[in-house]
C-alpha atoms as one frame of an Amber mdcrd trajectory, in Angstrom:
protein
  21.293  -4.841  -5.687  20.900  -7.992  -8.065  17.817  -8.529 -10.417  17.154
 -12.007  -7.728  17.498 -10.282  -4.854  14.888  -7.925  -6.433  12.550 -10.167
  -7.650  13.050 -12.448  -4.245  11.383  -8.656  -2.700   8.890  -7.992  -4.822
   7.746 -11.477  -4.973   6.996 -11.127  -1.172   3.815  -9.012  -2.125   2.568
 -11.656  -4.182  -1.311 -12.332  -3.714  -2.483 -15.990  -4.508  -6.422 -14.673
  -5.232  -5.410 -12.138  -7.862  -3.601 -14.881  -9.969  -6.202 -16.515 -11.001
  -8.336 -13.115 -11.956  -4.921 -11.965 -14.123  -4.899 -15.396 -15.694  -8.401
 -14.858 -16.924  -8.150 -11.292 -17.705  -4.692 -11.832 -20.102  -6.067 -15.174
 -21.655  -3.483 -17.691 -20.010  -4.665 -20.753 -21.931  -3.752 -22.341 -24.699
  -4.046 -20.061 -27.754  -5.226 -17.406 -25.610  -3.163 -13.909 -25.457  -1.384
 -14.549 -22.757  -0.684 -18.420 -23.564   3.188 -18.374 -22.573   2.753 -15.735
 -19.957   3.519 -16.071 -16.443   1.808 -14.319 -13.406   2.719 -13.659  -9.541
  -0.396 -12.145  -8.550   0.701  -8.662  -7.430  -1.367  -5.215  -8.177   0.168
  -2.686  -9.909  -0.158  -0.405  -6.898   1.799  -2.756  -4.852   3.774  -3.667
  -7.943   4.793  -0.105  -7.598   5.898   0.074  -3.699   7.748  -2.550  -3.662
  10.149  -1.299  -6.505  10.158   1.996  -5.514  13.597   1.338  -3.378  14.832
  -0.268  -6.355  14.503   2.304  -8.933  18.614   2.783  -9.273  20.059  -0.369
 -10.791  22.348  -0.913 -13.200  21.039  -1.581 -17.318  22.679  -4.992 -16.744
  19.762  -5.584 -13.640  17.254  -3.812 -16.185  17.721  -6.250 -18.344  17.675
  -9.043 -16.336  14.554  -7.893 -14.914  13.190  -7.245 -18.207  13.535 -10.793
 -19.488  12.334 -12.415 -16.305   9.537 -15.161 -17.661   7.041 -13.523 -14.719
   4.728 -10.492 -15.860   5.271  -8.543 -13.313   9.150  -8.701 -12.601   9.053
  -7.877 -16.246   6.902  -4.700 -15.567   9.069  -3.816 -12.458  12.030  -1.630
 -14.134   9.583   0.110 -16.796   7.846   1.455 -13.535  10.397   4.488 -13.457
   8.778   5.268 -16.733   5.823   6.489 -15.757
């Protein structure tokens, strides 16, 4: 499986009302904490089903996934982690 054909997935559980709370919460404004960040809108819970299928891939996908300018993509291979 590719890191976009991932990301296409989880980006299906995307919720447009939590966007706005996460760009609040992480201080997505300019010289805010989050200034440069980018958000989906997608809970960690569902963050978490939706990769679970994808928790094989390959550290060339990790990285790709890892580097992703979205927050949560980002999150999505360090889920295994946990």
């Amino acid at each position: 499986m590719t890191a976009s054909e991932i990301k296409t997935e989880v980006l299906k559980a995307a919720e447009a009302d939590k966007l706005e709370q996460y760009k609040k919460f992480f201080q997505c404004f300019p010289g805010g904490y989050g200034d440069s960040d980018s958000f989906a809108g997608i809970r960690n819970p569902v963050l978490r089903s939706a990769f679970r299928n994808y928790q094989h891939i390959s550290l060339d996908t990790f990285f790709e996934l890892f580097t992703d300018p979205i927050h949560e993509i980002r999150l999505c291979p360090c889920l295994p982690w946990n």
